[in-house]
Structures are given as C-alpha cells and as structure tokens.
Kinemage of the C-alpha trace (Angstrom):
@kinemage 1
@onewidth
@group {chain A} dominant
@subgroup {mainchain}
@vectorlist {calphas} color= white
{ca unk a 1} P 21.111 34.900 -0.125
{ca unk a 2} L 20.494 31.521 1.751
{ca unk a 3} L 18.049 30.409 4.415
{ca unk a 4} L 20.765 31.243 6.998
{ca unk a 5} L 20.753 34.852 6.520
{ca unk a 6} L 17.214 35.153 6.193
{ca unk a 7} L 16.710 33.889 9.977
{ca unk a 8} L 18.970 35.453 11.244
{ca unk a 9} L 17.442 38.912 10.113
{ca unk a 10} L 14.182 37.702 10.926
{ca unk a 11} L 14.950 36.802 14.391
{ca unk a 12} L 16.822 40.434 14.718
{ca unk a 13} L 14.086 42.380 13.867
{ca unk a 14} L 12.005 39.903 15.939
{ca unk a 15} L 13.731 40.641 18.705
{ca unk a 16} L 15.429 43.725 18.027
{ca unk a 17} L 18.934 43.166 19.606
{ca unk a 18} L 21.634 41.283 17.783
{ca unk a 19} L 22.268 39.833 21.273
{ca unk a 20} L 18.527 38.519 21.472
{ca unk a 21} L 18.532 37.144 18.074
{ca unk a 22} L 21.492 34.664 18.692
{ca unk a 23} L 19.799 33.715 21.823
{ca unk a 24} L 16.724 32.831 19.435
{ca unk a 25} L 18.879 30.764 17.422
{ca unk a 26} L 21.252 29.270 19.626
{ca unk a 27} L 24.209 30.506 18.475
{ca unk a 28} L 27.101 33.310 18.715
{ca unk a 29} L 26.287 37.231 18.266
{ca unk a 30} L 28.924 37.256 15.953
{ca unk a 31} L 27.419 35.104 13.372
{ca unk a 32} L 24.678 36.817 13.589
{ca unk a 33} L 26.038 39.408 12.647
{ca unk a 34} L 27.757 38.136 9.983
{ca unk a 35} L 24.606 36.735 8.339
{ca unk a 36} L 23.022 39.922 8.763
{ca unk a 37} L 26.237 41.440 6.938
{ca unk a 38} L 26.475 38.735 3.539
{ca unk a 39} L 22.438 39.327 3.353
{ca unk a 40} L 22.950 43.329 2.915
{ca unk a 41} L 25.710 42.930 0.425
{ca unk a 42} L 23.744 40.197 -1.573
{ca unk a 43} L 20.464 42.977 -1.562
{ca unk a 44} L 22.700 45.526 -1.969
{ca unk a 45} L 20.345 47.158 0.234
{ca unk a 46} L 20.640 48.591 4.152
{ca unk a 47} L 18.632 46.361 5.953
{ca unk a 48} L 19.302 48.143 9.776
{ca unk a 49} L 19.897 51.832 10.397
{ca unk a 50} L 22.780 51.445 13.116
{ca unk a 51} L 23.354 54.705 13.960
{ca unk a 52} L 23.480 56.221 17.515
{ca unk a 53} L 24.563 52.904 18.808
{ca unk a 54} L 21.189 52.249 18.095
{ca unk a 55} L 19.925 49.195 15.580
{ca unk a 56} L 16.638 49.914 13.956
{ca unk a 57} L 15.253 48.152 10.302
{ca unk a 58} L 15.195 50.392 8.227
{ca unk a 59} L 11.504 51.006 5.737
{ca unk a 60} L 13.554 48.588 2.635
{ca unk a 61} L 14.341 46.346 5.524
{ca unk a 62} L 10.873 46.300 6.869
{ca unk a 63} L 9.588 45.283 3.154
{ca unk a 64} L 12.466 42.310 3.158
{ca unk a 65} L 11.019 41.524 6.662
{ca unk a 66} L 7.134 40.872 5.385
{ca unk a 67} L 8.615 38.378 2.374
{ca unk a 68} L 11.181 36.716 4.928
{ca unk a 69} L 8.567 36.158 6.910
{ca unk a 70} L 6.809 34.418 3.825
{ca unk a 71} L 9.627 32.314 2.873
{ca unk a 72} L 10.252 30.985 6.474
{ca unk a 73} L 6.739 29.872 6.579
{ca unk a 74} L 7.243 28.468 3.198
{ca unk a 75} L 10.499 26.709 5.245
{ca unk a 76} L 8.409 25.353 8.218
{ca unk a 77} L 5.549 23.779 6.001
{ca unk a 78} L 8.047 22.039 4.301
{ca unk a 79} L 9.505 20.870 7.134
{ca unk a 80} L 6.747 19.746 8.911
{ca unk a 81} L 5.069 17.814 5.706
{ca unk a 82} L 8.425 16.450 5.428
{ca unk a 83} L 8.076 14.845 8.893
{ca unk a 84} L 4.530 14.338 8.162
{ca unk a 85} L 6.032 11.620 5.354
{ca unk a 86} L 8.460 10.226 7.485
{ca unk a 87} L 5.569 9.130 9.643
{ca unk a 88} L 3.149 8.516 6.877
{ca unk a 89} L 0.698 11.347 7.993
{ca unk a 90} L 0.152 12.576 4.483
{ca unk a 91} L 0.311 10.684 1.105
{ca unk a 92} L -1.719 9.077 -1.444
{ca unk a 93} L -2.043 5.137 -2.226
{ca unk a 94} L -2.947 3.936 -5.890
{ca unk a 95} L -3.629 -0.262 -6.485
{ca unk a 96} L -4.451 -2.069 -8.782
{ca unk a 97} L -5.716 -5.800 -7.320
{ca unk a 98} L -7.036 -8.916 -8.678
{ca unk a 99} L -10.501 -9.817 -7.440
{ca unk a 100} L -9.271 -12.732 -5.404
{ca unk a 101} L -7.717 -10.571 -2.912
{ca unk a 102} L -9.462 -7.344 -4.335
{ca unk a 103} L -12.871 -7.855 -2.794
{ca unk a 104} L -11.863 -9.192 0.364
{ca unk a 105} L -8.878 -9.098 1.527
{ca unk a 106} L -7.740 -5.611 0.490
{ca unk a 107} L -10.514 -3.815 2.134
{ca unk a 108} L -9.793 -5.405 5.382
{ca unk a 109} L -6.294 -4.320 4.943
{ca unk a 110} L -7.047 -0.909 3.903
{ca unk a 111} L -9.687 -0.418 7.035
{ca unk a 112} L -6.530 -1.196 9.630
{ca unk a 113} L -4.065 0.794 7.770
{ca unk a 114} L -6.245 4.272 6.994
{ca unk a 115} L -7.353 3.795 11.403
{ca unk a 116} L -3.611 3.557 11.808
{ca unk a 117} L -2.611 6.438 9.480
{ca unk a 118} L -5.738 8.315 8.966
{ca unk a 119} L -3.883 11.063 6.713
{ca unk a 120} L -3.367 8.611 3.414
{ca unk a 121} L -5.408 8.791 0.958
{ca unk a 122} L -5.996 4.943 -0.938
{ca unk a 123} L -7.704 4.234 -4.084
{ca unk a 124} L -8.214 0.882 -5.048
{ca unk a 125} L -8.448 -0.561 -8.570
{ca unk a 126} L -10.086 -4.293 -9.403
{ca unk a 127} L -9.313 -5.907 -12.167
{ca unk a 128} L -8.292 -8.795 -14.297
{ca unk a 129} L -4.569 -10.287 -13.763
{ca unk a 130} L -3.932 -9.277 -17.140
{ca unk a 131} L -5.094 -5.139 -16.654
{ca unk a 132} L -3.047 -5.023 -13.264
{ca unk a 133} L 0.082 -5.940 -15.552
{ca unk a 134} L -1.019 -3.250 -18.038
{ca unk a 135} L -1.639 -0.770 -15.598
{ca unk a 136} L 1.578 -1.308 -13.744
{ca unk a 137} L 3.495 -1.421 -17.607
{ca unk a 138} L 1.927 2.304 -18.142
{ca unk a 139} L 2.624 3.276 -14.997
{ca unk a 140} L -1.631 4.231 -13.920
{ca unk a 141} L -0.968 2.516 -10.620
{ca unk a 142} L 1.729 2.474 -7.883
{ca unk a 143} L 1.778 -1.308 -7.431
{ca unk a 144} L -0.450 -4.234 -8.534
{ca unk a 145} L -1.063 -7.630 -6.875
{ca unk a 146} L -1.767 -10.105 -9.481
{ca unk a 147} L -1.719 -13.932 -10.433
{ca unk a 148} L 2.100 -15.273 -11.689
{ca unk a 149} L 3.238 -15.606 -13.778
{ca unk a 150} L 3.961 -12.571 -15.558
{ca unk a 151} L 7.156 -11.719 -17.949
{ca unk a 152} L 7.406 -7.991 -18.774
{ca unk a 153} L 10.552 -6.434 -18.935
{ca unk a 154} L 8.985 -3.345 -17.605
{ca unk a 155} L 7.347 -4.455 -14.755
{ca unk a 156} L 8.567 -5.654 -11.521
{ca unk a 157} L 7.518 -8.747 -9.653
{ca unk a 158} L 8.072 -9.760 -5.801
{ca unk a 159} L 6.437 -13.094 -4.939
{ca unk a 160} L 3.552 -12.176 -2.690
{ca unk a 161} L 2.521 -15.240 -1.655
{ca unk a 162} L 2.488 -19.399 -3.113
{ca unk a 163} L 0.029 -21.782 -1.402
{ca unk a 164} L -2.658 -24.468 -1.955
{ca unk a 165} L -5.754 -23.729 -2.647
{ca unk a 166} L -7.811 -25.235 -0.483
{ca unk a 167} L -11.319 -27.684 -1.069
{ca unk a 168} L -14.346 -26.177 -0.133
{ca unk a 169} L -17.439 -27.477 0.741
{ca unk a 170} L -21.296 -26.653 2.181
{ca unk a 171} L -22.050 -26.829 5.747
{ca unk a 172} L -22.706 -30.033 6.387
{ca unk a 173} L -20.984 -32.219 3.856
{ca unk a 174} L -20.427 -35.615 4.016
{ca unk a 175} L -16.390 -34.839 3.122
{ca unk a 176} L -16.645 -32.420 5.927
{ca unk a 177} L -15.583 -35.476 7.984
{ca unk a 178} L -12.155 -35.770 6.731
{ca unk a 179} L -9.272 -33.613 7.676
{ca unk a 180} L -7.911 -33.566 3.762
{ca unk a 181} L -9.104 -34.630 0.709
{ca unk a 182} L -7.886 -36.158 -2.521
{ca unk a 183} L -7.910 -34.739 -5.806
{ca unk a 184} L -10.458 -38.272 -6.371
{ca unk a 185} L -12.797 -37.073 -3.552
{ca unk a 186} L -14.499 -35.076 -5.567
{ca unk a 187} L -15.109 -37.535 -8.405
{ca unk a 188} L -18.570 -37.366 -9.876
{ca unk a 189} L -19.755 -34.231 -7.278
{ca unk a 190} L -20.997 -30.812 -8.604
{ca unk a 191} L -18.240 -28.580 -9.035
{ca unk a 192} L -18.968 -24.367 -9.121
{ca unk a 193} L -16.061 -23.861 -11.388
{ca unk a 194} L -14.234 -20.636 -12.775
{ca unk a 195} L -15.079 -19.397 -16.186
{ca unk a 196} L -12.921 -19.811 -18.896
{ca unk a 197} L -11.722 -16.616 -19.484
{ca unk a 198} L -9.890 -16.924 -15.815
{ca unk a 199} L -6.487 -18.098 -16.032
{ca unk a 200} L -7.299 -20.494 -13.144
{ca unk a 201} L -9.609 -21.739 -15.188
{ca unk a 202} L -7.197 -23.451 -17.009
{ca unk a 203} L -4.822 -24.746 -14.163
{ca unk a 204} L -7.860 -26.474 -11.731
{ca unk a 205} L -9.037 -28.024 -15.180
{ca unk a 206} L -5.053 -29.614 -15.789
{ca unk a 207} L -4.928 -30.369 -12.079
{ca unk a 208} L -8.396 -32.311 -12.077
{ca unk a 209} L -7.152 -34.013 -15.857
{ca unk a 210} L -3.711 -35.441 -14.495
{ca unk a 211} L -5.570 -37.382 -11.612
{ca unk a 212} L -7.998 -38.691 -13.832
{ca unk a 213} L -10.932 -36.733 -11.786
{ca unk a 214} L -13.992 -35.994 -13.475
{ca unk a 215} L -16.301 -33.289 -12.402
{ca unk a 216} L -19.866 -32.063 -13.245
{ca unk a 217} L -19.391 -28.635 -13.688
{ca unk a 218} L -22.705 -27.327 -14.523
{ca unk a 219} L -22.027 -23.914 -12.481
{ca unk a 220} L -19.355 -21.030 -13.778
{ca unk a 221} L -18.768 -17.320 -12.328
{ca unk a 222} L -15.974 -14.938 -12.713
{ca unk a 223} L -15.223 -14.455 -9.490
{ca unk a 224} L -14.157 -16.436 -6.511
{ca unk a 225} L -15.792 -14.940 -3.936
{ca unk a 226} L -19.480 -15.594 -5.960
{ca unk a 227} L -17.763 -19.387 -6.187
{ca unk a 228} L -17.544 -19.310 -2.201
{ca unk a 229} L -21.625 -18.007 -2.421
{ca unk a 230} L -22.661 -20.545 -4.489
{ca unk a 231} L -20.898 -23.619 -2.329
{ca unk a 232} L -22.412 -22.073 0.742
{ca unk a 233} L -25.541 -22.562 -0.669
{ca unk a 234} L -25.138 -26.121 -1.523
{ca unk a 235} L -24.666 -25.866 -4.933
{ca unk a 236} L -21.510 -27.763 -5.619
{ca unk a 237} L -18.199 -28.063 -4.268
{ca unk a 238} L -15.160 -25.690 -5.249
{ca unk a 239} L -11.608 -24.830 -4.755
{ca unk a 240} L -10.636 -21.672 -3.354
{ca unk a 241} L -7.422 -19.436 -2.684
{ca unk a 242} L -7.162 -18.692 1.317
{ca unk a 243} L -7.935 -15.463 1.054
{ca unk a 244} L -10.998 -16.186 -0.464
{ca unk a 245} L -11.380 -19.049 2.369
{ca unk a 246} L -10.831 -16.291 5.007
{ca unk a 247} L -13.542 -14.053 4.102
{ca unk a 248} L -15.415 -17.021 4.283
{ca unk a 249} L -14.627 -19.579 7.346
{ca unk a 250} L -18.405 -19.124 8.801
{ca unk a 251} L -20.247 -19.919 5.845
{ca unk a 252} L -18.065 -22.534 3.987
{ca unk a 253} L -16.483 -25.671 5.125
{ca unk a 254} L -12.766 -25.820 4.230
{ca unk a 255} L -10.005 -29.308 4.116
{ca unk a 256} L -6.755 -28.831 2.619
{ca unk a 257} L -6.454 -31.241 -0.645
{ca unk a 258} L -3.313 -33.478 -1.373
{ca unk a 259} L -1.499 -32.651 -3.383
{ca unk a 260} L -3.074 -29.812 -4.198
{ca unk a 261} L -2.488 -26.565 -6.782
{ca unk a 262} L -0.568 -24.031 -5.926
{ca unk a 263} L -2.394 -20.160 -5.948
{ca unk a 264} L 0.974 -17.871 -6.441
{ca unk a 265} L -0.215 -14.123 -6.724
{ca unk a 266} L 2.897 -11.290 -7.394
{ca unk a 267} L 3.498 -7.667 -5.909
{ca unk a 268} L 3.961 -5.652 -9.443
{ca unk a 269} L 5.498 -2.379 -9.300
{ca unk a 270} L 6.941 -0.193 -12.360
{ca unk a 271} L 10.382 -1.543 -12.568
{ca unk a 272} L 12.076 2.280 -13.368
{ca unk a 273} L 10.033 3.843 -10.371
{ca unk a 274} L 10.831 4.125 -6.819
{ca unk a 275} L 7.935 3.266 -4.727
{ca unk a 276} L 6.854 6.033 -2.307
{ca unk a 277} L 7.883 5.461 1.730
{ca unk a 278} L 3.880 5.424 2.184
{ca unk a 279} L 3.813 2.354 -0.214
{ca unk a 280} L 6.372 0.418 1.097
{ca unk a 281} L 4.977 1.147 4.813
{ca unk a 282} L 1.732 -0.656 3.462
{ca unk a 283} L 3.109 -3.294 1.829
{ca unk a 284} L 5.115 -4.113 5.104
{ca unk a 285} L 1.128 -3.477 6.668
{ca unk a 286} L -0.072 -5.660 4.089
{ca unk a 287} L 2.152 -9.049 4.541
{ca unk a 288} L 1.744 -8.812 8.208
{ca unk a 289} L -2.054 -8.622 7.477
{ca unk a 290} L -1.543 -11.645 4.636
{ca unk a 291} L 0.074 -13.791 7.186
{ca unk a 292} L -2.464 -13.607 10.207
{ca unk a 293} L -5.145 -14.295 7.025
{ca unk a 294} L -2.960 -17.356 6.594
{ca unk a 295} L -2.389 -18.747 10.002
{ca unk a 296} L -6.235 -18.299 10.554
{ca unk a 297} L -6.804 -20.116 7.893
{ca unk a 298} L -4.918 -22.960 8.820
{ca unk a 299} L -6.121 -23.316 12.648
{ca unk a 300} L -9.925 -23.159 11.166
{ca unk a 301} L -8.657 -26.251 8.973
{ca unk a 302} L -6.945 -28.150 11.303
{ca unk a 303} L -3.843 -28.162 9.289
C-alpha cells in the first residue's frame, strides 16, 4: 500500500466513476484502475462492489475510505508545512550573543526579520564570549556570535566581522574637532574602561601600553553599551565596537583612531550539526543588516 493507491481510491469514491477519478488526478482510467486493483490485493479486502456494471464501495471499503481520508490530510499538512519551510513561514530560532551586539544590534535585527517572516519563533540568549562557546560545544543553541578567537574542535567558526573600534567621545569635545585620532590623543583624559574580567579588557590595555599612552581610568562596567552611557554623559572618553557606535550616533561623538584595534566577533555553530534553512535565511538577514550598521557608521564619521 503506497500513497498512490490511496488517492486514487479516494478520488473514486469521491467521485464515484473510475472515469471521474482520473479526471481528478490528471491521469489515465487505466491506472486508476490499476491502483485501485494493487490496493485490494495488498488489503486483501473488496474495496468496490462492481457488479451490474455498476461500481459501488463496498461497507469494508467505506471504513478504508474514513482512514484514507485521514492519511491524505496527514499528506497535505505535510506538504504544506513543508512549503511553509521553504519560505520560512514556520520555524524556531535559538542564539546565543555576546552583549556587544546582544543588546543592540540583535534586537534591531530580530524586529526586521520576525515583520518579514512573522511565523519564526526567536529566542535570544546574552552572554559572556566564553558561555556562547559552551553553549554552542553542548549544542543548547543553534548558533552563537562571539569575540575570536576561539579553538574548539567541536565548534565551528565563520568570521562575522573584523574592524576598528572606534574613539568615542561626549558631545562637545574638544577632540570632536579632528576627523581621527591617535592612540596619544587620549593621553592623560578620563577613560570609562572595560572591567577586567572582559577579554577586551586585556587587548585596549596592550594597545594603550605599546604606544606608551597612559590613561586615568577611574570608571569600569561590564558592558559596552553602559561604556557608551557613561561617555555621553561626560564622564570620560572610551573605545567602542561599531555596533555599539550605531546604537549610539545621537548621543556620542565618534572619530576613527589610527592605528587602531581590531574588534573581530565569530558566527559559532555546532560543527556536527546542519543548521536549519530558517537559520541560514537569518544569518544571510543578519550580514545584510551588519553591513548597513557599518556603512552608517562610517558616513556619521566621516571616514
């Protein structure tokens, strides 16, 4: 017994002419027919009374009839949520995200995707560098966005993105004036710095070290986006990530800094797991999305 037969005795009794059913189907009387035939010998049951010229479904045939009819509905909900996943109607989102892009940038993405495909589900995870690599290493999360490096056999890492960091300043700044800055520009000023459990932490410090820059760094937070909240109100100055920049061109200043630090953030997925077609439509989503961020970034800044 195969799907075949099954519609072609449903679409008999439907119409109650062999003649009728092919015309349902689109194709000959005789395989009709012969559908009709293979499913009676695979019931071992007589699923028409054809006597007097005459075709008629018989009471077993009736009772086959009610579960075909079952089973084909079965057959067109799986079609149709089949084509429902082809054009991302249906299907569920997990992330994991670094608060960089986690609190700002993320959302915004989410909000144009779920208008676009109202049907997904997303959920949306923040956490440390270090937990998105867990997570995506036990497999909690479909994919992760994260600071590089990372080294884990069992995870998987596309380069999302590598670009300076920008300088950021208050409204109003005297180094608002200049189109870049110098690592040296910000010699002796009041710097809102990371704390230093961020990995980041560790890099600005190096990059500040090698040029023989010394800050006052009376300020720490965890997260950049506080950093951005503190500069805007005149507290110090900062570097920030562009993403962090973009949620934030009307209330900070920003100059690009040379040379500057590189802020290199990866796509993490479970190495030995596919990603869904609804995850790989948002990532596409998602780097469109990153690289308007970027190019407004860079027109704010003159760069």
């Amino acid at each position: 017994m195969n799907i075949r037969q099954l519609e072609a005795f449903r679409a008999t009794v439907m119409a109650g002419t062999v003649n009728g059913a092919a015309e349902m189907l689109g194709t000959s009387q005789s395989t009709v027919s012969r559908l009709i035939g293979h499913l009676e010998r695979s019931l071992a049951l007589p699923l028409f009374d054809r006597a007097n010229g005459r075709l008629a479904v018989t009471p077993e045939g009736q009772l086959i009839f009610e579960q075909a009819e079952h089973a084909y509905r079965s057959y067109e909900r799986i079609r149709e949520l089949a084509g429902d996943v082809r054009q991302n109607r249906v299907g569920h989102i997990a992330i994991a995200c670094m608060p960089a892009l986690g609190l700002s940038f993320l959302p915004g993405v989410i909000k144009a995707f779920c208008e676009k495909y109202p049907g997904v589900t997303i959920s949306l995870e923040i956490q440390s560098s270090t937990r998105v690599e867990d997570w995506i290493a036990a497999q909690q999360t479909d994919f992760g966005l994260a600071e590089l490096p990372f080294s884990r056999a069992d995870v998987a890492v596309d380069e999302f993105c590598r670009v300076p960091y920008y300088a950021i300043l208050p409204p109003g700044h005297a180094l608002a004036a200049k189109r870049e800055l110098q690592p040296r520009d910000v010699d002796g000023l009041p710097f809102i710095s990371m704390t230093s459990v961020c990995q980041v932490r560790h890099h600005v410090d190096q990059f500040f070290d090698a040029h023989g820059v010394r800050r006052v760094t009376s300020l720490e937070t965890s997260y950049l986006q506080a950093v951005s909240e503190f500069v805007h109100l005149g507290m110090g100055v900062a570097l920030a990530d562009p993403f962090t920049v973009h949620a934030n061109l009307d209330r900070v200043v920003a100059r690009p800094m040379r040379p500057s630090l590189d802020f290199g953030v990866g796509l993490l997925y479970p190495r030995h797991r596919p990603l869904p077609k609804v995850c790989r439509t948002f990532i596409a989503f998602m780097r469109e999305y990153r690289d308007r961020c970027f190019a407004d970034v860079a027109a704010r800044c003159g760069v």
